[in-house]
C-alpha positions, 0 to 999 in steps of 0.5 A: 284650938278647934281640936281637929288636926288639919284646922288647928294646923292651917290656923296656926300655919295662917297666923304665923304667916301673918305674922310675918307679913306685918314684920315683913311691911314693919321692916319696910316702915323702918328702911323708909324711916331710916331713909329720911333720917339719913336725908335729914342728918346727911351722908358722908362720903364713902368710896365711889359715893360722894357725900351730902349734906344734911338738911340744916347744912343745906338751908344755912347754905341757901340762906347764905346764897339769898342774903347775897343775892338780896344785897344785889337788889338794894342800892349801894352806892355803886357796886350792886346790881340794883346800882348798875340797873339805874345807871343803865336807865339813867344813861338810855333816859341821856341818850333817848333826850339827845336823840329826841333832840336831834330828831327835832333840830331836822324837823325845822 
């Protein structure tokens, strides 16, 4: 200490201050922390609130959505949208020849 009465008081006053500001944005640090935390590992459901689910919850959950939607894209002998694509653009080709046809038979 300085050994002056005002000084010795303001440095210590000062530093306490400080000190409570880098608790003050520590404990801000940690609420962030915890709030990624929750985000990861999920919420329940408490009232008025509904729950959400964690983030490996949320990626299972959208892998299982893009298996179903790739076994669309892929033929399977019927029943899949890739399926009903081709038997569109069979049936336009069918129709485009048979319209084609007749345009030339009114030609002659």
């Amino acid at each position: 200490m300085t050994g002056i009465p005002f000084i010795d008081i303001f440095i210590a006053i000062s530093a306490a201050a400080g000190g409570v500001v880098v608790i003050w944005k520590f404990l801000g640090v940690l609420k962030k922390l915890s709030n990624v935390m929750d985000d990861w590992n999920g919420e329940p459901e408490r009232e008025g609130v509904p729950g959400r689910p964690g983030v490996m919850k949320r990626l299972a959950s959208i892998e299982d959505r893009q298996t179903t939607i790739e076994a669309e894209l892929h033929p399977n002998h019927g029943s899949s949208l890739r399926d009903a694509v081709d038997t569109v653009v069979v049936t336009v080709q069918r129709l485009e020849e048979r319209f084609d046809a007749h345009l030339n038979s009114g030609d002659s």
